[in-house]
Each structure stands twice: as C-alpha cells, then as structure tokens.
C-alpha positions as CSV (number, residue, x, y, z in Angstrom):
1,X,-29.8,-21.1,-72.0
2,X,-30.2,-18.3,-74.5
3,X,-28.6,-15.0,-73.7
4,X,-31.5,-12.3,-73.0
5,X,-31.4,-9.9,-75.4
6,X,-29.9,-6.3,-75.6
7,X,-32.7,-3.7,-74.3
8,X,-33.0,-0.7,-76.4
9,X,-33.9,2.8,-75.1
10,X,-34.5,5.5,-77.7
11,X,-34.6,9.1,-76.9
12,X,-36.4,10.9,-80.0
13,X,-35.8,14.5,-78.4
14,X,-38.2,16.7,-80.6
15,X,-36.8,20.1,-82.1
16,X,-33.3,19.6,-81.7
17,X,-30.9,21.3,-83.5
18,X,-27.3,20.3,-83.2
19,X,-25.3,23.6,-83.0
20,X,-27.4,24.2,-79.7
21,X,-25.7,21.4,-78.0
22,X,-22.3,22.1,-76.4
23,X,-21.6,18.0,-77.3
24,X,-21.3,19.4,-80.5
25,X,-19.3,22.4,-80.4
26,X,-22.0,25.2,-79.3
27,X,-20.5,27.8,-77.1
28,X,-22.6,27.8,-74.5
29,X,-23.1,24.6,-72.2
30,X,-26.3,23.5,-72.7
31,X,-25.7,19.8,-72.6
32,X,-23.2,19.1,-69.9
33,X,-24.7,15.7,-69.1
34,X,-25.0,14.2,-72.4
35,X,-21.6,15.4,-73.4
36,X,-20.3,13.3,-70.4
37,X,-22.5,10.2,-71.3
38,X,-21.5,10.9,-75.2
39,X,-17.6,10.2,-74.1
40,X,-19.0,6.4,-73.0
41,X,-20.3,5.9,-76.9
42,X,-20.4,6.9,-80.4
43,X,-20.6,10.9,-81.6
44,X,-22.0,11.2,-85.2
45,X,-21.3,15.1,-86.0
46,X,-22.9,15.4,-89.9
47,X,-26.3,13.3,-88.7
48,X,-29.3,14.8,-90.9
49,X,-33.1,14.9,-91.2
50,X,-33.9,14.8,-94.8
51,X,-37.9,14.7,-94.8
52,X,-39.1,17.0,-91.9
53,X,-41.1,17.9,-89.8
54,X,-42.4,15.2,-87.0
55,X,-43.7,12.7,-88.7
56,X,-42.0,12.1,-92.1
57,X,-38.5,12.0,-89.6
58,X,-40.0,9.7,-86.9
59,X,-41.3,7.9,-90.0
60,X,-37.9,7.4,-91.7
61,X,-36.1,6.7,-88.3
62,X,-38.6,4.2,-87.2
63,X,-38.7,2.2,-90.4
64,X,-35.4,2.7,-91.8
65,X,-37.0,3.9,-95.3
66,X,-36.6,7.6,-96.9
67,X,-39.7,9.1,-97.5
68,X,-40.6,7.3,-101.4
69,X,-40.5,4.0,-99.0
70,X,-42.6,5.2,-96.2
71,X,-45.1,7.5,-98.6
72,X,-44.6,10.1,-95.5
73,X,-44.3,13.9,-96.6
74,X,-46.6,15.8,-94.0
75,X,-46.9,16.7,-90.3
76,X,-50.5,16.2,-91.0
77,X,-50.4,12.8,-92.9
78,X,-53.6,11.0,-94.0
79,X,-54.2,7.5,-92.3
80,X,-51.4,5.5,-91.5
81,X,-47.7,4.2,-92.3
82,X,-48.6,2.0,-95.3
83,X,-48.5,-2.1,-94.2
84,X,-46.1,-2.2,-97.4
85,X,-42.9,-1.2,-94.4
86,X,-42.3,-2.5,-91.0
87,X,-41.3,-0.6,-88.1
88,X,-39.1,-1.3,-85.7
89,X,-41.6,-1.3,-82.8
90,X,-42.9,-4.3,-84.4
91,X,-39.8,-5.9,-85.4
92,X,-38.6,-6.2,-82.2
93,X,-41.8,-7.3,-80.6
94,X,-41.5,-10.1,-83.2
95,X,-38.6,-11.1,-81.2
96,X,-39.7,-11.4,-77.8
97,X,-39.4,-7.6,-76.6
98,X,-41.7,-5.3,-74.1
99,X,-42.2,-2.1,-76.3
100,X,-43.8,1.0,-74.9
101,X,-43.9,4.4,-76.3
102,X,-44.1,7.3,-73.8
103,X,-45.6,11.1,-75.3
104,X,-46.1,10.3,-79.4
105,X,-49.5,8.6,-78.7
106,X,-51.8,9.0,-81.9
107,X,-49.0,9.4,-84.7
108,X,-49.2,7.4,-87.6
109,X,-45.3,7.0,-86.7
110,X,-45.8,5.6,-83.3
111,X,-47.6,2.6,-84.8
112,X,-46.7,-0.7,-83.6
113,X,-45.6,-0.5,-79.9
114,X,-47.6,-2.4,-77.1
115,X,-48.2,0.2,-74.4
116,X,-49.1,4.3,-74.9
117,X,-47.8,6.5,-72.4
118,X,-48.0,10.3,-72.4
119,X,-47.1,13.0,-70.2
120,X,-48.0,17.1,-70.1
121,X,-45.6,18.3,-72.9
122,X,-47.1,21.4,-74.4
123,X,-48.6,24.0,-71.9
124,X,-47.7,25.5,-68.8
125,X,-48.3,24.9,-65.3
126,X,-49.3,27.3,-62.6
127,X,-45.9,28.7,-62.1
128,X,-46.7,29.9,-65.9
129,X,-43.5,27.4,-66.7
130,X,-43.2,24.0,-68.3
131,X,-41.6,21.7,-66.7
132,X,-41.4,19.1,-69.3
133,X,-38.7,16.8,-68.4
134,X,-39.8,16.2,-64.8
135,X,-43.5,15.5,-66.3
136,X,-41.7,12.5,-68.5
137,X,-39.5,11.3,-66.1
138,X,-42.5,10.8,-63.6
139,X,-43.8,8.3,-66.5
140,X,-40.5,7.1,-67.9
141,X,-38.8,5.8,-64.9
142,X,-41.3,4.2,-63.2
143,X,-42.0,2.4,-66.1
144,X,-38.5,1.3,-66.8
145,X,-39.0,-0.4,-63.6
146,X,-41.8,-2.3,-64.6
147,X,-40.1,-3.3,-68.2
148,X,-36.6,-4.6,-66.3
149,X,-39.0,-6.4,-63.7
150,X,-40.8,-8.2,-66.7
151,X,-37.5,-9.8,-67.1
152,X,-37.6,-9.4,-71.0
153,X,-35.4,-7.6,-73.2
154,X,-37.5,-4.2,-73.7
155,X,-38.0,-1.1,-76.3
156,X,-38.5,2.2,-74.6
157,X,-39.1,4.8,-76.6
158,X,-39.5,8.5,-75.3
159,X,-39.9,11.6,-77.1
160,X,-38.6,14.5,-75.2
161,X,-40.6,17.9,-75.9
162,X,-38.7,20.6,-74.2
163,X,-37.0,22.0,-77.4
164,X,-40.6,22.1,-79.1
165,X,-42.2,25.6,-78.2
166,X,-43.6,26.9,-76.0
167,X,-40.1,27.0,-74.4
168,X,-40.9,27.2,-70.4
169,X,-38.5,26.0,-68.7
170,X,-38.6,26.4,-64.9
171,X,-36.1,28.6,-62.9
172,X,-33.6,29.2,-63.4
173,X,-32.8,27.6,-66.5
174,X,-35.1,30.5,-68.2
175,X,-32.3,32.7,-67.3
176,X,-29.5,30.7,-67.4
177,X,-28.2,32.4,-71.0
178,X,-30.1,36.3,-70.4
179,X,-29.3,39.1,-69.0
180,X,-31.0,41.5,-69.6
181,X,-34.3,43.2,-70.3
182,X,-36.7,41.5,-72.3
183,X,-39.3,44.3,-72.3
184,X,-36.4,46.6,-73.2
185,X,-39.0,49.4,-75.2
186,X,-35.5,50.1,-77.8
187,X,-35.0,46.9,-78.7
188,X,-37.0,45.9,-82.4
189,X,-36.2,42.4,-83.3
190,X,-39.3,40.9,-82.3
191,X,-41.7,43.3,-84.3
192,X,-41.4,41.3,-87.7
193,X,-42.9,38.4,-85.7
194,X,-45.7,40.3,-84.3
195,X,-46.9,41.2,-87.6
196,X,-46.6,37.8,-89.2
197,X,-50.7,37.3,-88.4
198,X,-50.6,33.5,-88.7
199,X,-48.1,32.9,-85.7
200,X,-48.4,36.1,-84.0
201,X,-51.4,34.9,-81.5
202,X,-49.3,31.4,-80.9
203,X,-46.1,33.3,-79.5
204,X,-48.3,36.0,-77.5
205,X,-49.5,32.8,-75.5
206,X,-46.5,32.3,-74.3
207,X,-44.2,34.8,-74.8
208,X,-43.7,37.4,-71.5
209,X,-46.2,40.3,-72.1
210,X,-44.2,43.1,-73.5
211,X,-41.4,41.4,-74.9
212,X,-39.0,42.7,-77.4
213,X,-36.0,41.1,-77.4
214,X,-35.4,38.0,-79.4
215,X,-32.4,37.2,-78.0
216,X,-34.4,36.6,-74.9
217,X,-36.2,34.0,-76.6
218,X,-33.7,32.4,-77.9
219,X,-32.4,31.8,-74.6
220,X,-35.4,30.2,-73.7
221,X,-35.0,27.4,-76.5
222,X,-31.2,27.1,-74.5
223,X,-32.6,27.2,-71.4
224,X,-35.0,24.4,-72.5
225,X,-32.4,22.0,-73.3
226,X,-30.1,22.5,-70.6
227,X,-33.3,21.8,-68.5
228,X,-34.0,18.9,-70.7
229,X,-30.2,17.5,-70.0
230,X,-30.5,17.6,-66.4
231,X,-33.8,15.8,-66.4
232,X,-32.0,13.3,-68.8
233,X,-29.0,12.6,-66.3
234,X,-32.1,11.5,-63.9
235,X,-32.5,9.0,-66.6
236,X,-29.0,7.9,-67.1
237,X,-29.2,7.5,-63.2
238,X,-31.9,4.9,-63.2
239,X,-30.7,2.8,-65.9
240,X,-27.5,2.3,-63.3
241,X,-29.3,2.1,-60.5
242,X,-31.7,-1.0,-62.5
243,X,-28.1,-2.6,-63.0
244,X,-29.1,-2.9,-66.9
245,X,-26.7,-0.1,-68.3
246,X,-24.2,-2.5,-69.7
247,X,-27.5,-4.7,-71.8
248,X,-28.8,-1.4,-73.0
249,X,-28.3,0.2,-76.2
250,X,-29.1,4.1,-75.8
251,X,-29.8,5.8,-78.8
252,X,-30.0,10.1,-78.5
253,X,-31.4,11.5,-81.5
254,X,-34.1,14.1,-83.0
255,X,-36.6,13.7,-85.2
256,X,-35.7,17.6,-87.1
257,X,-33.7,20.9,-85.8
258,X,-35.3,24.5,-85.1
259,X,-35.7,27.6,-86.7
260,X,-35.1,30.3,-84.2
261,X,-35.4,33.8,-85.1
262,X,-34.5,32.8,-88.3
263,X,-35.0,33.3,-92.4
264,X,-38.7,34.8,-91.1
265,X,-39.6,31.1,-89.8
266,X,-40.2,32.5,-86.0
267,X,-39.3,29.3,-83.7
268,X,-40.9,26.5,-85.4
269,X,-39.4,23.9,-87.8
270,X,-40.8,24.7,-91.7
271,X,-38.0,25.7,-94.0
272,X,-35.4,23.5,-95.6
273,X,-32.6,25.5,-94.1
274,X,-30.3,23.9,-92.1
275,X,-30.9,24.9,-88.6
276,X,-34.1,22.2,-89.3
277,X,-31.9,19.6,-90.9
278,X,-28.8,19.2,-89.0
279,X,-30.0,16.7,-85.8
280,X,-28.0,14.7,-83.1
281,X,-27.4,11.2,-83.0
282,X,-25.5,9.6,-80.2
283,X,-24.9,5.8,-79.5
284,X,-23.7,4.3,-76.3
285,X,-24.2,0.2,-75.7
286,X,-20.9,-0.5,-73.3
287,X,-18.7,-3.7,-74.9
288,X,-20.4,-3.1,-78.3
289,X,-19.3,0.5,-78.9
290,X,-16.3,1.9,-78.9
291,X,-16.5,4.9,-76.2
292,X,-15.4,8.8,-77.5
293,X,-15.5,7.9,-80.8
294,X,-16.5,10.4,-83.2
295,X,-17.8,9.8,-86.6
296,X,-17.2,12.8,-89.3
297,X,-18.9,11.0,-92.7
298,X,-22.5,12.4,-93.4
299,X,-25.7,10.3,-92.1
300,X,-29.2,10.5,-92.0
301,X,-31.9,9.5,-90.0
302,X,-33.0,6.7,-92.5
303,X,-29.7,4.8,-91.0
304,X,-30.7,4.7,-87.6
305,X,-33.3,1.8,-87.8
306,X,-30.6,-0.5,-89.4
307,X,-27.9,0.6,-87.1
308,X,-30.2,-0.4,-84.3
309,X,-31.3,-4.0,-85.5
310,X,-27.3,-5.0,-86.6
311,X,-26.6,-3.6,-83.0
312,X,-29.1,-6.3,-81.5
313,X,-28.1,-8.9,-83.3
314,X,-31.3,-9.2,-85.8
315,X,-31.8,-10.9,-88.9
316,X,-34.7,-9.4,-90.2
317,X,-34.6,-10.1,-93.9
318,X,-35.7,-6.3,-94.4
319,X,-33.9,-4.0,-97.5
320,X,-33.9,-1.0,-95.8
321,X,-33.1,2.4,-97.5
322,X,-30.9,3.1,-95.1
323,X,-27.7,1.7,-94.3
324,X,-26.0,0.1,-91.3
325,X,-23.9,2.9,-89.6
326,X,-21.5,0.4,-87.7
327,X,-18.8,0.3,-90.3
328,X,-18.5,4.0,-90.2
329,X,-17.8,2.8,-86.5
330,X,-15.2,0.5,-87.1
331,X,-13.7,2.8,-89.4
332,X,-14.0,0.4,-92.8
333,X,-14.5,2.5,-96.3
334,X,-17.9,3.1,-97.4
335,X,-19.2,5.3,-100.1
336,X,-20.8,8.2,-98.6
337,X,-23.8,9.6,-99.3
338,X,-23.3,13.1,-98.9
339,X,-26.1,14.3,-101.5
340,X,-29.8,14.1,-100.4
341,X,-33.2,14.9,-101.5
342,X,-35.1,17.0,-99.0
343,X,-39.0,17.6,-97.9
344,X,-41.1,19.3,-96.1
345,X,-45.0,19.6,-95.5
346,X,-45.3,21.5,-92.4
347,X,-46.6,25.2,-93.2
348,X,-45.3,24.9,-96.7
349,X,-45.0,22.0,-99.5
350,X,-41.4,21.9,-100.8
351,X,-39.0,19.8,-102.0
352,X,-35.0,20.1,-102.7
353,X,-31.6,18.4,-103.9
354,X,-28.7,19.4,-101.3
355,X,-24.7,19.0,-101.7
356,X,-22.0,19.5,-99.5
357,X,-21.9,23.0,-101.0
358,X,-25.0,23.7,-102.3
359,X,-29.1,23.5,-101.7
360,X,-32.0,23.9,-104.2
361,X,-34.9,24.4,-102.5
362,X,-38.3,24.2,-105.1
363,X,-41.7,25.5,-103.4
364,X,-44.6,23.0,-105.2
365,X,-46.7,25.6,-104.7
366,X,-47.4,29.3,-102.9
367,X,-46.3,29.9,-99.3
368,X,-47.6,32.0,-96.6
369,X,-43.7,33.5,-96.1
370,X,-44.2,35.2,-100.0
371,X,-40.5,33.4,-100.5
372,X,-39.3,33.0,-103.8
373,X,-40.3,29.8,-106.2
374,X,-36.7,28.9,-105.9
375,X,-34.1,29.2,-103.7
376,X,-30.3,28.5,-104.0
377,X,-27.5,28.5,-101.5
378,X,-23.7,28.4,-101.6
379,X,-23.5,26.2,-98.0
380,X,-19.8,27.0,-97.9
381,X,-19.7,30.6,-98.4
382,X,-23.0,31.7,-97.0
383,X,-23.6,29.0,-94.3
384,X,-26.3,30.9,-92.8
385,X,-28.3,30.4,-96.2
386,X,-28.7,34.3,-96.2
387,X,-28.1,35.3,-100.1
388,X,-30.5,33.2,-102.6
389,X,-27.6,33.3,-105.7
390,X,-30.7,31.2,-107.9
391,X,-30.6,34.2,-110.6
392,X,-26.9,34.4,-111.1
393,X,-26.0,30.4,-110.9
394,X,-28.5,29.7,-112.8
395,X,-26.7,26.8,-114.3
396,X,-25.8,25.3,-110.6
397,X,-29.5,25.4,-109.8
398,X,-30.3,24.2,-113.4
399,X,-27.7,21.0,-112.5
400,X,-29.0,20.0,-109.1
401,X,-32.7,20.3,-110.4
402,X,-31.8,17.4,-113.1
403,X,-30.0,15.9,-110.0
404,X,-33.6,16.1,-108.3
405,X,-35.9,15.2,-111.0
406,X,-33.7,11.6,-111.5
407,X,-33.3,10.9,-108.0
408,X,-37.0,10.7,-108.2
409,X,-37.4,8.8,-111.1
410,X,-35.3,6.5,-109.8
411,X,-36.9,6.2,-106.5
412,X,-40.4,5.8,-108.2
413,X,-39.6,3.4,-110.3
414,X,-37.7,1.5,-107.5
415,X,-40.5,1.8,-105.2
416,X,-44.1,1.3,-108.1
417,X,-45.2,4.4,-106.3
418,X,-45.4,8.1,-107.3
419,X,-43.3,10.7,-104.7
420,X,-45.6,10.9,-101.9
421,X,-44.7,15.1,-102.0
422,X,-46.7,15.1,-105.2
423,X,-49.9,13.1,-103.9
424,X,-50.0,14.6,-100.2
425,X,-52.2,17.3,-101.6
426,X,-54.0,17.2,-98.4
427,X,-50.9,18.5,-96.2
428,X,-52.4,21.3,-94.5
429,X,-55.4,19.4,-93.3
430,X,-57.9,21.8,-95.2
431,X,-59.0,20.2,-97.7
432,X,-58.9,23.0,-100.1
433,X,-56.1,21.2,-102.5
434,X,-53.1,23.6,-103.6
435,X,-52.8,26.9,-102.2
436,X,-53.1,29.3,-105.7
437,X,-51.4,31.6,-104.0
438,X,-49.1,32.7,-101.0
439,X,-51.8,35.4,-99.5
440,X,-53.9,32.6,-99.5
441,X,-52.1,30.6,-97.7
442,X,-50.8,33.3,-95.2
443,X,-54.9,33.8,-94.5
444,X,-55.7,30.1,-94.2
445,X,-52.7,29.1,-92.2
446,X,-52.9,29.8,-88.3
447,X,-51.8,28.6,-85.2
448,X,-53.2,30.2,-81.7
449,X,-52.2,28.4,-79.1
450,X,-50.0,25.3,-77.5
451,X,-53.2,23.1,-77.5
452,X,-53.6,23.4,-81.2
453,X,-50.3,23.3,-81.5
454,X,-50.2,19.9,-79.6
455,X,-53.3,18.7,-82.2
456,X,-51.4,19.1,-85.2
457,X,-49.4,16.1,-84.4
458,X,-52.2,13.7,-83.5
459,X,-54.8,11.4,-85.0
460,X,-56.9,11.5,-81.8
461,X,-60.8,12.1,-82.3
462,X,-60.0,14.3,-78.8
463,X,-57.7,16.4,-81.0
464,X,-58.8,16.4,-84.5
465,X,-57.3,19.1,-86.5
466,X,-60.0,19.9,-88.5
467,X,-62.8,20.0,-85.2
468,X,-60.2,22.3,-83.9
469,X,-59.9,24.6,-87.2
470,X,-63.6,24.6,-87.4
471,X,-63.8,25.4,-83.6
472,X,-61.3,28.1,-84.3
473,X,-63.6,29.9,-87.1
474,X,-66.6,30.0,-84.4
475,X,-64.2,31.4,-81.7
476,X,-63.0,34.1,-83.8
477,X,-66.9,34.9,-85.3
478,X,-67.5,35.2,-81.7
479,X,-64.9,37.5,-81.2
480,X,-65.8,39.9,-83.9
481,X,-68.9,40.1,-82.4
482,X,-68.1,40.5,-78.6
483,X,-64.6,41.1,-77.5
484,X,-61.6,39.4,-79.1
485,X,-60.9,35.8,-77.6
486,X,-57.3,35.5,-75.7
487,X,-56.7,32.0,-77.3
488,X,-57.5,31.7,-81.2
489,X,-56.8,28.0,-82.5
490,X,-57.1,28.3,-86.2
491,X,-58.3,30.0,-89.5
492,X,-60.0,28.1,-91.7
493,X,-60.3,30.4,-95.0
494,X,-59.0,28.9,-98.0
C-alpha cells in the first residue's frame, strides 16, 4: 500500500515582524509557546518579505515566484494571479490532498484551495476587545477534525490576524507590557499621528479615547501576539491530541512585518524599512527536520513554496524563483542571495535594491508622507534607517540604482513581461492613474475604520473598495451638512 502522504499546516500570521518575537531575540516574551515548539524544528533568523504588503507576499509564498513571476505589486491588485503560475493550493490538490483556507477568503492569493473559511478578525466585540485567536480556533480546530477524519493527506492554511490593527487583545494581555497611563495629558508622542488626516479617524476607532502615549500602543501590538501564541499552543494541542503531529509539516511564517510608531508610517505596513521586511519562518515536520536548528543565511519568502513541495516529496516539474531551503538545513554550501529587489503598493508605489549594508528606496511617484524621491540607508551603521545619507553617497545610491535597473532587465527579459510595479497604475483602487503630487495623494488616501480596513484586502462584491470609497464620500457630504459621522471609510478626491 502507498504511504499517505505528509499533511501540511501553514500558519501565514499577518503583520508579523520578527524582532517582536522573543523566538528571535526580542526582550520581552511575547512568544513563549512558539519558541518551545521552534526547539522541535527549523529557526530561519534573516527570513525576508521582499514585495509587500498582503498580497504580493502571500502571492510570492504561495507560488514560489518573486513578484516579475507572479505580476503581483499591490494590496489592491486587479483580477487574479495570472494562469501563467501555479499555486500550491492547487499543486497539492493535484496530488490527492483536502485543502481549505480559513480567514483570506476573496484574495486573488487565496486562489485555488477547495473550501473557504473565515472568522471575525478585524473589529471588536462587546467587551470593546478582539479576541482574534479564539474566533479562529473555533473554525480551525474543528475543521482539522474533519480533514484527519477524511482520511486524506490535507493542506490547512490559516492566516492569523492579531498582529494586523486594530490591536484588541482581551485581558490581560492588553496590559501585559504597560504600566502606566495612557491618557497621561504630558506625554506628546501620539500628536504627530493625530494630525496625519488620512489615518487619524482609523486609529480614533480604536484607540482608548484620550490616549497619548505611544508606548501604550505599542504594547498592544505585543500584547496581540503574546495573545496570538497562546491561542496557537491550543493548536499545537489538537494536532497531538488527532495523533497526526509526526505526518504533519508546520510551517510558521508572515506574509510582511509592522511599522509601529515608526519613520511617520503610524502602525500599518507601507514603507520599505525593515520593520515591514524582516518576517518569521519556522519549520517543524518530526523525522524530516532536524529539531533546534537554526539557520543564519538570508531567505525570502519566495523559498517557502519550494521548501514545502521537496519537504512532501513532490515532483512537480515547476522552475520556481525561489529556491529549496533544505540544504541550508543540512548545512551543504549554497550561494546566497543576500541582495534583493524590493516593492511596495500599499499607500505608496515604490520600488528599491537592498544589500547587506545598504537600501535604495525609489518613490515611482508622490506619496502622501511628502518623503523624499530617494532614500538611502547605511543598514549597518544606522539600523533604524533614521539618516537618509542619498546626497552625500551619491555614488553608493548611483551603484545600487544600476544594480536595480539590471536586475529588472534581466527579470523582464526572463519573464516576456514588463515589471508589474510599472503597469499596476491602478494600485490605489481610484482610478485616477499617478498621483502628480504628494498633497494629492495625502487628500485622496484615507482609511476610517476596521471595516474598510478589512475591504481593502478583498475582491468580495460585499466589500468592494471602490462601493466603499464612494460610500465614504456620501458619509462625509452628510457630515458636513449635519453633524460629523463617528466612522468615515474613505476619501475619494483625486
């Protein structure tokens, strides 16, 4: 008889940055229970997200393809995943597995799997919390039952949302790392926020009224995760309890990081800086992987999709851009990649060539922050990415943008396609081409509230972005008119 084959259970945790989890280094313990099940498997500490936000990284890690092979820029991308890549939901269905995808229902990522799941991962409950996790497990474990009772090998997929704001996490994990006042009336470093218009209605939504203290907030992004790792152990639990731990291959991951309180970004993931970059990736399959291994060599999420299918023991005939991470594993030479080309279509269209020591950053057109056309950064000496040097290296910045320019050469010619970054004029879903320039796009873009924030990242008819910007322009006539609205969900002007 032939053996079954290996299950696989993916967690794509949104919003995860890596320095937040104590798994890899962070001072504070936020991820107690992953760092124990991380011991059992495979630790890669330099994992990145090249091509952010959602949807270009879920993209990537679902297909094994950078962006030039999946044409996918933009959190807001038009139509589908081309039919020119296959992902790996339906590779493996090809083969005989279940597949079900629980909370990404209506992404042009998601495509493929078999059965749509979701679960309340945005606002918050009556308690005026959000208890995330719990609302996924209720879904997630139940129906890991029903996939091990099918007796096929299956694909779970589930994309964890407490890192994503609004961070709610019940008690007490929203004190966990704060103590202190919040509402302290001498503490400043929220007031910036406040005044940046097209966020400044979203984080009043959810933010405690009268709150000044950004430090507070960032504990709630803490608080989120360590909430999220407890409700994770729960599903650690049931894979042991279903007896299938030892034919499972766990993969813990992120589709992009988290800008705190951070280069004027305000908790959200646009910028290429490196807070929305560096990810986690963690591999545990008992008997296939070494357990507390840690791998140092730079990876990116393009890799994972290939890992995954040499893990299971596939021959799928596919030439992925990415590359097989399991002789980094076995500790065999391998030429690293450690330069990248980086994107992002989120609340601003850039593009960029990093190094081990230095990033270029290139904005394709005006953005609503009023940043600089270019940006350079010494990654060694100013980690933090605090001192744009771009106008006294000029010949560094000069270097890595002929660096950038042939990588996409290259990757056009390679590919009979032009760089998706350059076509998806459409990336901020307003139809008004190009922003000319960055008051322009600091008036047009704006989010209100967790429920457009939630239909940014969907193709539903239910939660259409532009219904919902248009919707947004009446609510705000209204309130000009009357009283203003408590929830705004979008400004249309462009």
């Amino acid at each position: 008889m032939t053996p079954k084959m290996p299950n696989l259970l993916l967690l794509g945790i949104d919003s995860l940055r890596r320095d937040h989890m104590s798994s890899y280094g962070y001072h504070k313990l936020t991820t107690p229970h992953i760092d124990r099940y991380s011991q059992g498997g495979v630790l890669f500490e330099q994992h990145f997200s090249p091509s952010i936000p959602t949807t270009p990284g879920y993209a990537s890690m679902l297909t094994g393809m950078d962006c030039f092979g999946t044409d996918v820029v933009a959190l807001r991308h038009g139509g589908a995943v081309g039919d020119h890549v296959k992902m790996l939901s339906e590779l493996l269905e090809e083969n005989g597995y279940n597949t079900t995808c629980i909370g990404f229902t209506g992404n042009p990522s998601a495509r493929g799997f078999q059965t749509y799941l979701d679960f309340e991962g945005w606002g918050a409950d009556e308690t005026g919390r959000s208890p995330k996790a719990d609302n996924l497990n209720r879904v997630a474990i139940p129906e890991m039952r029903r996939l091990k009772e099918e007796g096929k090998p299956f694909f779970l997929f589930l994309r964890h949302m407490d890192p994503h704001s609004p961070y709610l996490p019940p008690k007490p994990f929203e004190r966990m790392f704060y103590e202190g006042n919040e509402c302290d009336p001498d503490n400043y470093s929220l007031d910036e926020l406040y005044a940046f218009k097209p966020f400044a209605d979203y984080f009043s939504s959810w933010f405690p009224e009268g709150c000044t203290d950004s430090t507070y907030i960032d504990a709630q992004y803490d608080g989120a995760i360590a909430y999220m790792d407890a409700g994770i152990q729960s599903i650690f639990t049931a894979l042991t309890a279903l007896g299938i731990e030892d034919e499972t291959l766990v993969v813990i991951t992120s589709d992009h990081g988290e800008t705190l309180n951070e280069h004027d970004c305000y908790y959200d993931h646009h910028g290429l800086y490196e807070t929305n970059l560096r990810i986690p990736l963690i591999l545990r399959f008992p008997g296939k992987l070494p357990a507390g291994k840690r791998v140092s060599s730079s990876t990116q999420i393009k890799d994972v999709m290939p890992t995954i299918v040499e893990l299971l023991g596939l021959d799928c005939g596919i030439s992925f851009d990415g590359r097989s991470l399991l002789p980094l594993v076995r500790g065999e030479e391998r030429v690293p990649e450690s330069e990248m080309y980086i994107t992002e279509c989120t609340w601003m269209r850039k593009h960029g060539w990093r190094t081990p020591e230095w990033k270029l950053i290139v904005a394709l057109e005006p953005d609503l922050h009023f940043k600089p056309p270019i940006e350079l950064y010494n990654l060694v000496r100013d980690p933090e990415e605090l001192h744009n040097v771009v106008d006294e290296e000029p010949e560094i910045a000069a270097l890595l943008m002929k660096r950038l320019e042939a990588h996409i050469a290259k990757r056009e010619n390679e590919t009979g396609r032009e760089n998706p970054i350059y076509t998806n004029l459409n990336w901020h879903g307003l139809g008004c081409g190009p922003f000319k320039t960055s008051q322009q796009a600091f008036d047009s873009m704006h989010i209100g509230s967790p429920k457009t924030a939630k239909s940014l990242q969907t193709k539903d008819e239910e939660t259409d972005v532009e219904a919902d910007i248009e919707a947004e322009a009446v609510s705000e006539a209204e309130a000009d008119a009357e009283v203003e609205t408590e929830e705004v969900e979008a400004d249309s002007t462009c």
